[in-house]
N, C-alpha and C positions, 0 to 999 in steps of 0.2 A: 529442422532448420537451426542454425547456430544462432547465437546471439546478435543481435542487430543494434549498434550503436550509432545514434546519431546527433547532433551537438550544430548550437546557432546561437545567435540574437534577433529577439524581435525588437524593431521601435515602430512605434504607432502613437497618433497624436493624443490619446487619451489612456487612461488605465481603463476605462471599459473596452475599447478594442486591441488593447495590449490580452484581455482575456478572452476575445473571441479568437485573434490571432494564436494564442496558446492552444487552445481546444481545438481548434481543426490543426494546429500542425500534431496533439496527442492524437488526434485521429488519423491521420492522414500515415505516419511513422509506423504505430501499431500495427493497422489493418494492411498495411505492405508486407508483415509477417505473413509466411502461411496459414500459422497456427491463430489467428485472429480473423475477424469479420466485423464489421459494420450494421448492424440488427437495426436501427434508424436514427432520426436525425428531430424534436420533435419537439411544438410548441404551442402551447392546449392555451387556445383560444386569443386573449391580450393581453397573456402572461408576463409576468415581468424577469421570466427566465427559458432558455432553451435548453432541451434536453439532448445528449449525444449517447447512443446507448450500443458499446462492443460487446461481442461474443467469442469469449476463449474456446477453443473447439477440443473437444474431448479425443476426437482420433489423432490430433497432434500432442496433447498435452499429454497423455496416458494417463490421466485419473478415469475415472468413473463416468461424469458426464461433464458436457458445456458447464459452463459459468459465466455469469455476465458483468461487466465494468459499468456503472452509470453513474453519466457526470453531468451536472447541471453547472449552465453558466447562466450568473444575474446579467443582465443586461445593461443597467446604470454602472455599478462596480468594476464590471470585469470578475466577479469570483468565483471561482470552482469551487464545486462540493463534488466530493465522490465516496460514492458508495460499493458493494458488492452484492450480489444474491445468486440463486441456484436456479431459479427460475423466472423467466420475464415471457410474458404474453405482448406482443408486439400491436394484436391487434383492441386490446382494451389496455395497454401501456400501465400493465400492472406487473406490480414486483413482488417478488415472495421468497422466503426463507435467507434473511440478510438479519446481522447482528444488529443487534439495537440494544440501548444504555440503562432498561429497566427491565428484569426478569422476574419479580414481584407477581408471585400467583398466576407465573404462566406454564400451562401445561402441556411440554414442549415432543416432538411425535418418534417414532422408533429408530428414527436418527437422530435423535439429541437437536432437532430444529426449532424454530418458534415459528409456529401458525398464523403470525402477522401478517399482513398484506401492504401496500402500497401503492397506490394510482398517482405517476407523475402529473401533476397538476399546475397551476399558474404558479407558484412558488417552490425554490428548493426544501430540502426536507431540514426538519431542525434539530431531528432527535429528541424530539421529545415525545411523551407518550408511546405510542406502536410506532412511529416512526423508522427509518433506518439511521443507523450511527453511520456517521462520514468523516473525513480525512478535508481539508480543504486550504487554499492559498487564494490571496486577495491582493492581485497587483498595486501597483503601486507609481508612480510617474506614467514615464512614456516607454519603458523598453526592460527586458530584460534577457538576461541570460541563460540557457536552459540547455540541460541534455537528457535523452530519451533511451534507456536499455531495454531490450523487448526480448521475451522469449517463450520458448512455447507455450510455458504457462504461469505467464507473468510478466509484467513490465513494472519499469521505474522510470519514474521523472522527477528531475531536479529542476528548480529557479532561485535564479540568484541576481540579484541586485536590490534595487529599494526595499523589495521584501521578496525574503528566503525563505524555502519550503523544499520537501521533498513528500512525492505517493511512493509508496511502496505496495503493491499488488499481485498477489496470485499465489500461488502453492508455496506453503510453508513444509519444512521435515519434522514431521511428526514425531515425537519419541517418547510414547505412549504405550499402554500394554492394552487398552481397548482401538478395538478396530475402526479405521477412519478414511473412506474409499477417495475421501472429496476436501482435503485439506487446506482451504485457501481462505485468504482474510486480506486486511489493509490496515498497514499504518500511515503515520505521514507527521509529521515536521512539529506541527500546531499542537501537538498533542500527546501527554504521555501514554492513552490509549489509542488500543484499535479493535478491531471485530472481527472475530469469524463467526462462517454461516452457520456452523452444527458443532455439537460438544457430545462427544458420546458418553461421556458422564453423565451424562442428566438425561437419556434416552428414555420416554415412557414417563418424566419423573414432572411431577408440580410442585413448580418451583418455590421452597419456604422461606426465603432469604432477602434480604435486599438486593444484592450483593451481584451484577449482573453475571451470567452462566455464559454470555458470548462476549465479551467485551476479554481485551488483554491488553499485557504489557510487552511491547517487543522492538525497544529501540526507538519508538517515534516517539522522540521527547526535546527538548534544548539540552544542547552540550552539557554535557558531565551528570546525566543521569538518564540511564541506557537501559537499565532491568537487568537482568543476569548474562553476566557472559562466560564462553566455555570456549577455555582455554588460556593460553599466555597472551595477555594484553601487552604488547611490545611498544617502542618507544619510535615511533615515525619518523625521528631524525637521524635514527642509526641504523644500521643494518649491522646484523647479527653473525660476526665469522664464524658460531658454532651451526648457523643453518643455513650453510653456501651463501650467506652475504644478502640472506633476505631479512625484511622484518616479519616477526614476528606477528601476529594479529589473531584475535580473540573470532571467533564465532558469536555472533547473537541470540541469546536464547529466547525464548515466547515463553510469560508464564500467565495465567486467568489475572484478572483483577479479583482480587480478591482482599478479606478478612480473614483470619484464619479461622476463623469456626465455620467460613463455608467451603473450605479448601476439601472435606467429606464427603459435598454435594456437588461442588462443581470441579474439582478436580483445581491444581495448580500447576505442575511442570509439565507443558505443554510441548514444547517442540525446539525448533533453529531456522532464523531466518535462510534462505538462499541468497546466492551471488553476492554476498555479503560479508562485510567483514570490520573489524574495529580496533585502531590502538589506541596510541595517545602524543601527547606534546608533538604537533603537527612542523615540521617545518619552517625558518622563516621565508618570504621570499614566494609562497604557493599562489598560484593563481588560479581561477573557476577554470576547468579543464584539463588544468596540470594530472597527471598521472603517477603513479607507483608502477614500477613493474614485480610482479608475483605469480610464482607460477609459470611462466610463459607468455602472462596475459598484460594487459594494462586495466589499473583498478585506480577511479576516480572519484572522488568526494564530492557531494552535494555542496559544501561550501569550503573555502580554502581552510578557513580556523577549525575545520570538524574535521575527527579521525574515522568517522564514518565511511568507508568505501566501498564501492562499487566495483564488479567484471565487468568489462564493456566486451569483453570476447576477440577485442584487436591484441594482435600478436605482437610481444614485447620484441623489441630490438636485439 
């Protein structure tokens, strides 16, 4: 199935139904893909958060196997937390093999995984300890603006207004010389990191380091600090007569978080975002929704002042 772009505003009389509103329309948009499902919906006992829990299907995406998306919403706030893992048991709403923020003495299995676990429970995850590392946005007034790219294996969602965010989710390009059947992580806006589920550098290996073995850098940061990029970062206000009048735009690269004395153990140049792309000095005059055309395609930025962009898969004029 091609690309699925879809694009609104919510208003709702509070920032906490400004986030319930958000999470069933990320639900509702995704699981209309083929390559998506809905695995439940779920809120353990008088918890002060619910849980929404999708599954990337492996015979659409062509990796290896499923993956699952889980997002918790606070209830009082309105806020999303989301995560990723390789496997979710539905019926004891446990999670397993998702990146987390401390690799410290853990002895990870013959796919470079961590043996942590996770039971959604009354509150969202924090990341700390065995916990899962997350991506997350915290509404803010009464409304905001949002658009949803989905594809077989992987979606994006952007918000914009009182407070701006983008998830970024699902298979990254690997460009590695060890084998990696199952390549998928998150970034997102809040944060200059994000996480993938398995590292085949550290396959079999106990971890000596601080230095987390699943945690990266790959674009989710605040403007003008992006992590590596590959290629010509061009200049968004012009178009370039040497390359039929398009701009220019950088590729995003993924590298580990790292030190460099764990760069040995845990590996560094990692891979390239998808459907993605980056210049610079934006436009005046841009607005949440405005588009680039490139390619054929129309490519749109999570916020007007970022040169971060998106394929939404609709066909340029």
């Amino acid at each position: 199935m091609a690309l699925a772009y879809t694009t609104g505003t919510i208003s709702q009389p509070d920032a906490g139904s400004v986030g319930l509103a958000m999470v069933d329309k990320i639900r509702d948009d995704v699981v209309a893909h083929a390559a998506w499902e809905l695995v439940e919906e779920y809120t353990a006992g008088s918890g002060t958060c619910r849980w929404t829990v999708l599954k990337c299907l492996a015979a659409a995406s062509g990796l290896s196997a499923d993956f699952y998306v889980v997002i918790s919403r606070t209830l009082a706030t309105g806020e999303l937390r989301l995560f990723i893992c390789e496997t979710y048991n539905a019926g004891s709403h446990l999670a397993s093999f998702y990146g987390r923020s401390s690799s410290s003495g853990v002895t990870f299995d013959s796919l470079g995984r961590d043996p942590a676990t996770f039971t959604l429970g009354t509150t969202p995850t924090t990341a700390a300890g065995t916990q899962p590392a997350y991506v997350n946005w915290t509404p803010s007034g009464t409304s905001t603006k949002w658009w949803i790219i989905v594809d077989n294996d992987g979606f994006t969602v952007a918000f914009n207004g009182a407070a701006n965010a983008f998830f970024h989710v699902g298979a990254y390009v690997p460009l590695i010389e060890l084998a990696n059947d199952l390549p998928v992580q998150i970034v997102g806006y809040n944060s200059q990191t994000g996480a993938i589920t398995r590292n085949p550098a550290v396959a079999g290996v106990t971890s000596v380091t601080s230095t987390p073995a699943l945690v990266i850098r790959g674009g989710g940061s605040s403007i003008g600090s992006y992590g590596p990029l590959l290629g010509f970062q061009g200049d968004l206000r012009y178009t370039d007569k040497l390359q039929n009048a398009m701009r220019p735009v950088a590729e995003q690269g993924i590298v580990m978080d790292d030190s460099v004395d764990s760069r040995q153990q845990n590996g560094w140049a990692l891979g390239k975002q998808k459907r993605w792309r980056i210049g610079q000095n934006t436009p005046p005059g841009v607005a949440f929704g405005d588009a680039y055309a490139m390619n054929g395609t129309l490519w749109v930025p999570f916020l007007p002042s970022d040169p971060r962009i998106w394929d939404t898969g609709v066909a340029s004029a």
